[in-house]
FIDREN-939254 format. One record per residue: x, y, z negated of N, C-alpha, C in turn; residue number from 0; residue in one letter. Coordinates in Angstrom, 3 decimals. Example, Ala and Ser with C-alpha at 12.3 -4.5 7.8 and 13.67 -1.06 7.14 Angstrom:
2
13.190	-5.690	-7.800	12.300	-4.500	-7.800	13.200	-3.300	-7.800	0	a $
12.850	-2.250	-7.080	13.670	-1.060	-7.140	12.900	0.030	-7.870	1	s $
//
This chain:
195
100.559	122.161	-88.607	101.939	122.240	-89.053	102.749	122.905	-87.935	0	x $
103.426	124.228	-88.239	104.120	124.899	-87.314	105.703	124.566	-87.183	1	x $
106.373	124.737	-86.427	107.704	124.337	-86.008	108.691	124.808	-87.416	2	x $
108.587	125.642	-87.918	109.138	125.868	-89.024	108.777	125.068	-90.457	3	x $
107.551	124.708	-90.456	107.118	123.659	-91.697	108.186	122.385	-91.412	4	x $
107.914	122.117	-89.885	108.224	120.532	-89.800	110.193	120.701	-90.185	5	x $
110.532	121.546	-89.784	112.094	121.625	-90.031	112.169	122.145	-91.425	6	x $
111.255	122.262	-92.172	111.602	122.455	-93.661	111.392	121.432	-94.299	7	x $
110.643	120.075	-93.328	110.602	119.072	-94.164	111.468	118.571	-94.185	8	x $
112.315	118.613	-93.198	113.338	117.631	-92.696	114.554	118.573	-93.600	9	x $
114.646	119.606	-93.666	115.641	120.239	-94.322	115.804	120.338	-96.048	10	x $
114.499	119.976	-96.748	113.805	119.155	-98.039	114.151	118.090	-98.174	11	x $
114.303	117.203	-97.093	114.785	115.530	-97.282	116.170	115.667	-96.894	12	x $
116.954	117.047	-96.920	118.618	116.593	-96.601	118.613	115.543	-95.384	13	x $
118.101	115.781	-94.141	117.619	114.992	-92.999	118.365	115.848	-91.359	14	x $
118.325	116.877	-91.983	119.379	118.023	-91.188	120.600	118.139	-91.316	15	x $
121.519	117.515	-90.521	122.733	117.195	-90.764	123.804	117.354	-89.773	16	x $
124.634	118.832	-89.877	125.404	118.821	-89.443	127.027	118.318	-89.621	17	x $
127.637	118.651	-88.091	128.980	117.810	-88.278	129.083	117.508	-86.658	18	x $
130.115	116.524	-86.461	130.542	115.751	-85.352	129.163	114.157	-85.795	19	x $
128.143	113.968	-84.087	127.707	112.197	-84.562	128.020	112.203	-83.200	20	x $
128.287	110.843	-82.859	127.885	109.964	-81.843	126.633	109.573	-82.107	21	x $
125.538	109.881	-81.104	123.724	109.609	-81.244	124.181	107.952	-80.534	22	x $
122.589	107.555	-80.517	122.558	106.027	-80.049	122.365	106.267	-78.417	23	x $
122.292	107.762	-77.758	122.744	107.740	-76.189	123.844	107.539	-76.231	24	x $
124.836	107.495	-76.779	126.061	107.532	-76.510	126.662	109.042	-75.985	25	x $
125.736	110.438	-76.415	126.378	111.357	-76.441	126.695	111.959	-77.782	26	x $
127.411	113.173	-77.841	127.908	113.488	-78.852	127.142	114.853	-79.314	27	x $
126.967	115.651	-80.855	126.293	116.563	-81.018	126.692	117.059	-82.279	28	x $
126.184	118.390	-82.438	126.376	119.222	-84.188	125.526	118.900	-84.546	29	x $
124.677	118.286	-84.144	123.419	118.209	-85.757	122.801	117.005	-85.320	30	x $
122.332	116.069	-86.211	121.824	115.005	-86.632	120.389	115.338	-87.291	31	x $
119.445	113.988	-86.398	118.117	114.326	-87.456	117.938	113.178	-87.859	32	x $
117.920	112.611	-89.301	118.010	111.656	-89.839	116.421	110.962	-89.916	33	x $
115.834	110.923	-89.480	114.179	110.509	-89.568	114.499	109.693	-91.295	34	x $
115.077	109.064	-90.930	114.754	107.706	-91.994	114.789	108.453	-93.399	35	x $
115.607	109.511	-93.269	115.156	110.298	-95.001	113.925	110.959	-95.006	36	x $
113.287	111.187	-94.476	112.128	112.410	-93.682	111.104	111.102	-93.844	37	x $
111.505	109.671	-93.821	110.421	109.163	-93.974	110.574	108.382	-95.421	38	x $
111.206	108.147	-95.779	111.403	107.724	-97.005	110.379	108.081	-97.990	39	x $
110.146	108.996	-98.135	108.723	109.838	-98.904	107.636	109.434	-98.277	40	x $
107.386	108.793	-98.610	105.674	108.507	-97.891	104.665	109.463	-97.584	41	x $
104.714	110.426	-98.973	104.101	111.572	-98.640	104.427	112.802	-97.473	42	x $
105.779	112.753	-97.362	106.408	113.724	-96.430	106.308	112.922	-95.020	43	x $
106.156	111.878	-95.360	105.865	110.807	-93.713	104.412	110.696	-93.217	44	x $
103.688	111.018	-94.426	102.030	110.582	-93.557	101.769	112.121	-93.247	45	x $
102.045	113.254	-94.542	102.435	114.563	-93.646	102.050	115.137	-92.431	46	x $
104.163	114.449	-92.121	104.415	114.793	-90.203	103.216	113.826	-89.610	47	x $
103.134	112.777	-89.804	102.699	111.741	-88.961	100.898	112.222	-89.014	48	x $
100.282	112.644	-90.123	99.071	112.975	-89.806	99.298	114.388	-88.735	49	x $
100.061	115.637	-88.435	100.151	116.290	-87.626	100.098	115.985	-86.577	50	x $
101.030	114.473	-86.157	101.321	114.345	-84.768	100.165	113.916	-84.477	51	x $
99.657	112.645	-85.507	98.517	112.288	-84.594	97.198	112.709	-84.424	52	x $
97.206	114.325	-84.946	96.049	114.804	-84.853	96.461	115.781	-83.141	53	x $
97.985	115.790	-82.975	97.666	116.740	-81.799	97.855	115.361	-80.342	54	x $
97.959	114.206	-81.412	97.681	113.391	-80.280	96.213	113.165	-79.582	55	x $
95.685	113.321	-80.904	93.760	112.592	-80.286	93.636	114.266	-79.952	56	x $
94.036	115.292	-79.681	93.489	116.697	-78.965	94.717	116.651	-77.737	57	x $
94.941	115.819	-77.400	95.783	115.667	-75.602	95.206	114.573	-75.374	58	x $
95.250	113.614	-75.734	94.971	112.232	-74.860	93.251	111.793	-75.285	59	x $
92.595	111.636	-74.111	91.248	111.265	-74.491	91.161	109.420	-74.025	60	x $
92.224	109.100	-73.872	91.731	107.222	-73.958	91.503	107.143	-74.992	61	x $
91.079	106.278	-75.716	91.383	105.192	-76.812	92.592	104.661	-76.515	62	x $
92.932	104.811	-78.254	94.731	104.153	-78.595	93.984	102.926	-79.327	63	x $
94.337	102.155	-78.954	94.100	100.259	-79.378	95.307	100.107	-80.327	64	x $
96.316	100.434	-80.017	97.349	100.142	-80.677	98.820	101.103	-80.973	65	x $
99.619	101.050	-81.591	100.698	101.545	-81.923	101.829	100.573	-81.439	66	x $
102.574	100.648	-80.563	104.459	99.769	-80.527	105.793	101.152	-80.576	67	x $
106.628	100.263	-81.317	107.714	101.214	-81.377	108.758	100.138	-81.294	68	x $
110.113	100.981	-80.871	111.394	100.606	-80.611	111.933	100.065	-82.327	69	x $
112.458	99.693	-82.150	113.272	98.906	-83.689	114.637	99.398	-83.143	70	x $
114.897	100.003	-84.340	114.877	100.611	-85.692	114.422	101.413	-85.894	71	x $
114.750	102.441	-84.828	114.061	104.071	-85.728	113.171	104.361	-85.788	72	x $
112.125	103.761	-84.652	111.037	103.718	-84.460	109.784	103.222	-85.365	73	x $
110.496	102.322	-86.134	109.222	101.475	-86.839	108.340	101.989	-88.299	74	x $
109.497	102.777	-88.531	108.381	103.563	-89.878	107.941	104.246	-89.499	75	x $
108.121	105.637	-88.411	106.979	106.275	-87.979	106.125	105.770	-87.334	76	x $
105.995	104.450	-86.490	105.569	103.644	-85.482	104.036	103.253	-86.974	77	x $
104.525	102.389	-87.593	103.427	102.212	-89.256	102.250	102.955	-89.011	78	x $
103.412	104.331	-89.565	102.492	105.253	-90.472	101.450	105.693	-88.916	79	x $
102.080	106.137	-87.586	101.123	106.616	-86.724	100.236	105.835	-86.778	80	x $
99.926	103.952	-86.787	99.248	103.203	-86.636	98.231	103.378	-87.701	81	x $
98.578	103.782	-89.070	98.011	104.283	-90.177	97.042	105.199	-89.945	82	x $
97.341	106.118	-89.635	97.106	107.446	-89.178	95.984	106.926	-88.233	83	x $
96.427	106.610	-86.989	95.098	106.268	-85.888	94.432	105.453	-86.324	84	x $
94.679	104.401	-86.943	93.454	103.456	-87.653	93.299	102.242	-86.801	85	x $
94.563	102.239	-86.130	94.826	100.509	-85.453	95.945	100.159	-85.697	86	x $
96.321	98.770	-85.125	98.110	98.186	-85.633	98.897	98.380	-85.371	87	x $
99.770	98.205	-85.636	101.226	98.691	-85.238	102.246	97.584	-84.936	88	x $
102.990	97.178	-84.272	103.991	96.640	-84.027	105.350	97.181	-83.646	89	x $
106.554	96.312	-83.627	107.773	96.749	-83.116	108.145	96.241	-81.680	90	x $
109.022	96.817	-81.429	109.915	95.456	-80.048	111.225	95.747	-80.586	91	x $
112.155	94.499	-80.773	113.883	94.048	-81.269	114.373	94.390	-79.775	92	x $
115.289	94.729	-79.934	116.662	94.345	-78.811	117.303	93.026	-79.525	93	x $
117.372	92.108	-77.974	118.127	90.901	-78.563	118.861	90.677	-76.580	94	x $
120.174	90.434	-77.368	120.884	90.690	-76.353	120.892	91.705	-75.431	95	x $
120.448	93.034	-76.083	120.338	94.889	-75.565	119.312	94.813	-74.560	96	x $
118.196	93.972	-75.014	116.496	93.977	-74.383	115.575	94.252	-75.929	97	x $
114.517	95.046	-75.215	114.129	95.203	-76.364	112.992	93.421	-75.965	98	x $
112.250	93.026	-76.752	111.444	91.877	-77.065	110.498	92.232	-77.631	99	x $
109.430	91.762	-77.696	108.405	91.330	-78.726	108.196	89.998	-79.855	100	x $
108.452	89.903	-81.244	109.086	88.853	-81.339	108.277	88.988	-82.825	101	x $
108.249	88.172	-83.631	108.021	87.980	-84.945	106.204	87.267	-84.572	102	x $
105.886	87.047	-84.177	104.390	86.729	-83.439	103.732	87.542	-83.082	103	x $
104.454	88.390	-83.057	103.643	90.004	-81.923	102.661	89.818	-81.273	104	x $
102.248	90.236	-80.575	101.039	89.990	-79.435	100.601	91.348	-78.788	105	x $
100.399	91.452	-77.383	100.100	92.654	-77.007	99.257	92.333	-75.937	106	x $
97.630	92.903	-76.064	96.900	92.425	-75.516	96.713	92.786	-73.861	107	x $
96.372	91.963	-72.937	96.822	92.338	-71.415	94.980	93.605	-71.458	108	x $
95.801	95.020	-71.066	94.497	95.835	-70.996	94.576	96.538	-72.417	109	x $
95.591	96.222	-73.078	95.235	97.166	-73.999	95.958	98.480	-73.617	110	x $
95.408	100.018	-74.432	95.862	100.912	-74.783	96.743	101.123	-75.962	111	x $
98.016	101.186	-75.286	99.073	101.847	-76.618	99.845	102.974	-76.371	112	x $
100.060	103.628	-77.653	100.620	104.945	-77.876	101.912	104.056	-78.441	113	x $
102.995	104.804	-77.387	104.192	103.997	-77.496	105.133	104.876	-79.067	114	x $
105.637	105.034	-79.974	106.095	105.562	-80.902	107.296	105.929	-81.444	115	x $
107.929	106.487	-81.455	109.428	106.960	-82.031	109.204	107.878	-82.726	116	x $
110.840	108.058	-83.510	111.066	108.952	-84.443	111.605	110.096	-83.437	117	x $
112.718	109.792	-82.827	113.355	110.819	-82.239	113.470	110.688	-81.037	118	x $
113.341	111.564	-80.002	113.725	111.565	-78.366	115.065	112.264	-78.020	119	x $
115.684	111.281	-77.447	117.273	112.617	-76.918	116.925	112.595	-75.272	120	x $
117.470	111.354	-74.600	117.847	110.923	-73.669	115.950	110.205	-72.830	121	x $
115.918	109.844	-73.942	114.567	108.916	-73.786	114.932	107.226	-73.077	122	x $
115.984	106.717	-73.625	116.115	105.583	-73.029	115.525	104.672	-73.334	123	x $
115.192	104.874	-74.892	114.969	104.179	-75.904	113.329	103.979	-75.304	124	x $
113.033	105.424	-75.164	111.567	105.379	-74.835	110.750	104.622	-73.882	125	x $
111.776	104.759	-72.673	111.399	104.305	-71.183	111.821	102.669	-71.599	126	x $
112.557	102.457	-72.119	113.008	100.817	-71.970	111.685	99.726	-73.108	127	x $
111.034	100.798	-73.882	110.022	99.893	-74.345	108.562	100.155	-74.123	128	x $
108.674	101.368	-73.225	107.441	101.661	-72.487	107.060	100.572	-71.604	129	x $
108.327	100.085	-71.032	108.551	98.737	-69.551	108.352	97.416	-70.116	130	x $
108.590	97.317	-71.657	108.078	96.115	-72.146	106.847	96.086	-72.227	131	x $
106.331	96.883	-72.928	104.765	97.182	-73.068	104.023	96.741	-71.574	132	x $
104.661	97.431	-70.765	103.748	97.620	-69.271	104.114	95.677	-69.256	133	x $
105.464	95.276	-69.184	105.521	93.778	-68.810	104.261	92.701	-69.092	134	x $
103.796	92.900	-70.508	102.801	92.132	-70.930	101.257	92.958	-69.896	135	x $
101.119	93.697	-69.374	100.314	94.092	-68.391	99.119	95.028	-69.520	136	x $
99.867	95.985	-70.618	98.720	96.766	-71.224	99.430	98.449	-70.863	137	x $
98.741	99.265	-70.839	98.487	100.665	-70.382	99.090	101.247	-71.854	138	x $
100.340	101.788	-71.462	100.834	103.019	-72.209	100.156	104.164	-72.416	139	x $
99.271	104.814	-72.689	98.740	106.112	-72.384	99.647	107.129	-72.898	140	x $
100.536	106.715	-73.608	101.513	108.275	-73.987	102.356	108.046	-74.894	141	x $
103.453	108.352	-75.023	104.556	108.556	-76.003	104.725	109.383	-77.004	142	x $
105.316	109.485	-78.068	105.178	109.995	-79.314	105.961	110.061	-79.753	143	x $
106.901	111.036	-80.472	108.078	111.264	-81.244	107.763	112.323	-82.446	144	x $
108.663	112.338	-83.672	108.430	113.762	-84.254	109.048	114.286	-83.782	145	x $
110.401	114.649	-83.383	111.112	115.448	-82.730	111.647	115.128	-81.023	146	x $
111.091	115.931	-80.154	111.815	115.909	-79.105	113.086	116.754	-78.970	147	x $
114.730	116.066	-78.933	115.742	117.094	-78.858	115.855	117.499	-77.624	148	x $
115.165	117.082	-76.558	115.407	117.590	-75.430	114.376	118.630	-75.128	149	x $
113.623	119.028	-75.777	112.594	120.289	-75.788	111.626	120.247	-74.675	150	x $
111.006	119.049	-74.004	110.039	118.509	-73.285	110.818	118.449	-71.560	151	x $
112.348	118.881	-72.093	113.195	118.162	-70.526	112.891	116.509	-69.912	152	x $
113.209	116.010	-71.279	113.372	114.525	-70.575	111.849	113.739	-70.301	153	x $
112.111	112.632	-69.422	110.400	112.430	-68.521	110.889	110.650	-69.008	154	x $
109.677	110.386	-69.769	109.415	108.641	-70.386	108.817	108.245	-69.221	155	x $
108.415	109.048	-68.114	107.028	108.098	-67.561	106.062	108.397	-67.644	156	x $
105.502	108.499	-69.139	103.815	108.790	-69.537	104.256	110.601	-70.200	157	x $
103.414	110.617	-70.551	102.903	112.036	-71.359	103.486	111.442	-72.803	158	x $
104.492	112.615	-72.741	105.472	112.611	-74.331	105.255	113.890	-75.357	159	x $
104.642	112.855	-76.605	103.591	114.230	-77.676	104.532	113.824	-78.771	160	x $
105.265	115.845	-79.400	105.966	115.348	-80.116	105.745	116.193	-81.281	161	x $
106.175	116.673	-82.067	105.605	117.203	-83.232	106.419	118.874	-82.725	162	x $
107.617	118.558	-82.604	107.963	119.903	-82.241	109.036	119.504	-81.282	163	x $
109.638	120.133	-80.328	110.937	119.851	-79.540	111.711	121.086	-80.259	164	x $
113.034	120.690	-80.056	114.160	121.489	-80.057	115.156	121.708	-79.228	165	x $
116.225	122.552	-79.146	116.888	122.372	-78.088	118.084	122.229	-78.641	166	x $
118.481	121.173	-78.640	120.168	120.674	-79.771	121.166	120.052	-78.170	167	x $
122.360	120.791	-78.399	123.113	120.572	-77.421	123.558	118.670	-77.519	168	x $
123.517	118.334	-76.594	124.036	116.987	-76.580	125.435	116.646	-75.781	169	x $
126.739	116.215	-75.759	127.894	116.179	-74.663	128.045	115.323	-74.673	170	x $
128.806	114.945	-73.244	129.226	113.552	-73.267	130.774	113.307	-73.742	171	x $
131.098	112.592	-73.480	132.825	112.821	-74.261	133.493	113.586	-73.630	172	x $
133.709	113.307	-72.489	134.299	114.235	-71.854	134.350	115.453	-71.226	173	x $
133.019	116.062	-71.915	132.708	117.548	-72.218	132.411	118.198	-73.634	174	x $
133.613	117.569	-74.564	132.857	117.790	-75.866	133.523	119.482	-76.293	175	x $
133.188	120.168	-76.611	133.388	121.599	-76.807	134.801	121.590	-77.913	176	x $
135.405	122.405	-78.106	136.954	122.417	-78.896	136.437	121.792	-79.671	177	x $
135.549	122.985	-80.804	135.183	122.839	-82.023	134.817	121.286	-82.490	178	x $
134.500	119.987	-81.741	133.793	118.682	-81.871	135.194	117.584	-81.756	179	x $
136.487	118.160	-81.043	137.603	117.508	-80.352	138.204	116.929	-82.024	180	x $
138.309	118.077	-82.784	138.777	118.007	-83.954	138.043	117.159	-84.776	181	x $
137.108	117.001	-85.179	136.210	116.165	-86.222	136.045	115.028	-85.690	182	x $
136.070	113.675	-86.564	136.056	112.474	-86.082	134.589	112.677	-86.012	183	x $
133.981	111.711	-85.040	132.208	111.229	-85.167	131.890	110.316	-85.905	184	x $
130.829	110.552	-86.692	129.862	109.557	-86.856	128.678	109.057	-86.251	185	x $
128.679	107.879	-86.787	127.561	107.351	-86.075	126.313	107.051	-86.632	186	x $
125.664	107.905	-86.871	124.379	107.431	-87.950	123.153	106.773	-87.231	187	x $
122.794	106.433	-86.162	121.895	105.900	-85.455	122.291	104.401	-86.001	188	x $
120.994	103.691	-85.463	120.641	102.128	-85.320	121.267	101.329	-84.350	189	x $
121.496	101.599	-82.800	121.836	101.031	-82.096	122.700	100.502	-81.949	190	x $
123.283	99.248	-82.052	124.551	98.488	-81.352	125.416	98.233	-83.015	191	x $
124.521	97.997	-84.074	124.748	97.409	-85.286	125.637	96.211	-85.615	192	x $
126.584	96.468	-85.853	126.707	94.738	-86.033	126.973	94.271	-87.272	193	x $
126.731	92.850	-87.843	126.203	92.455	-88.767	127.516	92.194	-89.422	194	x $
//
């Protein structure tokens, strides 16, 4: 699957979305990638997700024991990769802005996991549940996104395999370009939800 398939899927699921968002870094941007429509289709999700994880097992030669992903965005592609590789999958919650392991999780001390996301900006998301993983004392061997927006800039730690990177401008507020000053933001990310 070439860089142009994967953005026609996403552009098929109305998943490409421009405008003014506030992302869950807390920077600001013209375009939005909505994973969660992109996965909604099961078929358009095992798809991407059989791509990634075929150019995963042609980079990484450990054994992947397992699949963990960040909650929220993380967890349906987090599934289907686990699908895909042919071991389990789990999440980690933020509770009180930590991510956790929680629902009777278990993460074995020594295991191999391919850590999982939908999307990379900043990679905070990435690095902060890579450090959970490592806490329980099992070996990350590599990170995983379908889209990297930082176009293989930003560093998780481990080796970050993504389906395609892009290069989508990201600002912080107080560099937001004219054109963004005018349009209110949205916020279509998961993070910092409240009930």
């Amino acid at each position: 699957m070439n860089k142009q398939d994967v953005l026609n899927e996403f552009k098929e699921a109305k998943a490409l979305l421009e405008g003014h968002f506030l992302l869950s870094s807390g920077l600001h941007s013209e375009m939005y990638l909505q994973c969660a429509r992109v996965m909604m289709d099961p078929a358009r999700g095992a798809r991407l997700c059989a791509a990634l994880a075929e150019k995963i097992t042609l980079n990484i030669e450990d054994k992947i024991d397992m699949v963990i992903s960040p909650a929220m965005g993380g967890v349906v592609v987090g599934y289907e990769m686990g699908r895909q590789l042919g071991v389990v999958s789990i999440f980690t919650e933020r509770v009180d802005g930590q991510f956790e392991v929680r629902r009777g999780f278990e993460i074995p001390k020594g295991a191999n996991v391919l850590m999982a996301e939908d999307i990379v900006t900043t990679g905070l998301s990435s690095r902060e549940c890579i450090e959970t993983i490592k806490s329980y004392g099992a070996n990350v061997v590599a990170a995983s996104c379908l889209i990297d927006r930082s176009n293989g800039k930003v560093d998780v730690g481990v080796p970050l395999i993504s389906l395609i990177g892009l290069e989508i401008a990201a600002y912080d507020v107080d560099n937001l370009p004219e054109r963004l000053k005018t349009i209110e933001a949205v916020k279509p990310g998961s993070r910092n939800l409240k009930k």
